[in-house]
N, C-alpha and C positions, 0 to 999 in steps of 0.2 A: 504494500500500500504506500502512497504517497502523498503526502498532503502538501498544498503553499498555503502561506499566511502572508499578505500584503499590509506592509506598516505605511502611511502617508506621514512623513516627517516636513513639514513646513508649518506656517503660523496659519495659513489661511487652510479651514477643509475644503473638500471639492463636493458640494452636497448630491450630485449626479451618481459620487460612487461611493455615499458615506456607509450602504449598506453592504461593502464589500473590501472596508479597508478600515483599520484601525488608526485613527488619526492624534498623534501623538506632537505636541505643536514645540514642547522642550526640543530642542540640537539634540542629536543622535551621534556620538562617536560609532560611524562604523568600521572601521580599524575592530574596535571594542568588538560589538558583534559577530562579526568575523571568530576574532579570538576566543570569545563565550562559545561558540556551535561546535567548536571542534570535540569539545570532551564527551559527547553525548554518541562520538561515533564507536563502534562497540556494545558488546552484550552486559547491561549492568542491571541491576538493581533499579529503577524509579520509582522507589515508593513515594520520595521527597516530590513526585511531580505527576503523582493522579491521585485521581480522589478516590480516599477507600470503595472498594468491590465486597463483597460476598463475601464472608468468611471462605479460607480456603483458595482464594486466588492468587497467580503469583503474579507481581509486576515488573518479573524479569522477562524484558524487552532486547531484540540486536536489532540497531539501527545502522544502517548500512551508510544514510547519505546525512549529513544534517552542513547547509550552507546556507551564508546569503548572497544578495545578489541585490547591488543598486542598479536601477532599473531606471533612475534618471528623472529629474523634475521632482522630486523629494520621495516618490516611493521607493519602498527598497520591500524585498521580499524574500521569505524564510522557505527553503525547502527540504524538505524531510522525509526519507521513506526508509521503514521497517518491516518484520516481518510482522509484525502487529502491534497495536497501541494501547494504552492504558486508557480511560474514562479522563478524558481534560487534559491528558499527556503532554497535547502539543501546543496547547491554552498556557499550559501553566511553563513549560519549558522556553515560551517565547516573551511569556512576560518577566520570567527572570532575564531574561539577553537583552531586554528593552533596558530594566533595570542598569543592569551595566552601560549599555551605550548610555545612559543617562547620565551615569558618574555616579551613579546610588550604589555599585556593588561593583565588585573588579571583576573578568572576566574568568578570575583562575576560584571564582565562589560555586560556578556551575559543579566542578569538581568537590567539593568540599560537600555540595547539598546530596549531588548521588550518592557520595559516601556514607551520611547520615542518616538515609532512608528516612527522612523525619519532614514530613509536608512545611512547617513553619522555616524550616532553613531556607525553602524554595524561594521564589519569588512572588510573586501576586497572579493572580490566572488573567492571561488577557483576554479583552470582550470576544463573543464570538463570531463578530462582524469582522473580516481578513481571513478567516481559516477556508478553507475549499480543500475537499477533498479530490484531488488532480488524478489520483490513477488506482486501480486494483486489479495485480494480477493474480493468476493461478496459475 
C-alpha cells in the first residue's frame, strides 16, 4: 500500500484545495523533513504512532519507502508505502515530521518515539485533509 499526504506550506491557503491538503502557514525547514522520514524506513515497532487496536494486535509494520518531495509553490508532499499500516499511522507519523520542520522537535526525535513504543513521545496526528491513499497492490 501507499499513501501521499500533501502539506500546503505558505501564509495564504488555496480554498479550491483546502479539502485535500493540510495547510500549515508557520516556514517548514525541509532539509528537517527530509531528515525526520528516513528513520521510519524499516520493520519496527509503531506503537508510538497508531492509535491503540484490539487487544492482541501487533503494530509491527516494514515500511519500505517513506520520502518527501517539494513539489513547488509551497506544497511539498509525504510519500509512504508499506506492507500495511497501523489505525492513524500515517496521520500521526506526518505530524511528528511537520513538528520538526517547524523547529518544535529535531528530526533524530522520530527515532527516539519508535523506540518508546509510547503514543505521547509521538507527535500530534495531523488533520485528515492531505492523506490519499495512492496505490494497493497484491
Amino acid at each position: 500500500r501507499r499513501y501521499r499526504f500533501t502539506v500546503l506550506n505558505r501564509p495564504v491557503p488555496d480554498p479550491f484545495r483546502a479539502r485535500f491538503e493540510w495547510w500549515v502557514p508557520d516556514p517548514i525547514d525541509v532539509r528537517a523533513l527530509y531528515l525526520a522520514a528516513d528513520p521510519f524506513v524499516g520493520e519496527h515497532d509503531f506503537a508510538a504512532f497508531c492509535r491503540k487496536g484490539p487487544e492482541g494486535t501487533t503494530t509491527t509494520r516494514r515500511v519500505l519507502d517513506s520520502a518527501w518531495r517539494d513539489l513547488g509553490d509551497g506544497r511539498l508532499r509525504y510519500e509512504v508505502r508499506a506492507s500495511a499500516f497501523c489505525w492513524q499511522m500515517v496521520r500521526s507519523m506526518v505530524g511528528t515530521m511537520v513538528e520538526a520542520g517547524r523547529g518544535r522537535r529535531r528530526p533524530g526525535d522520530v527515532m527516539a518515539a519508535l523506540r518508546s513504543r509510547d503514543r505521547s513521545v509521538a507527535g500530534p496526528v495531523a488533520p485528515p485533509n492531505g492523506l490519499c491513499l495512492w496505490e494497493v497492490g497484491y
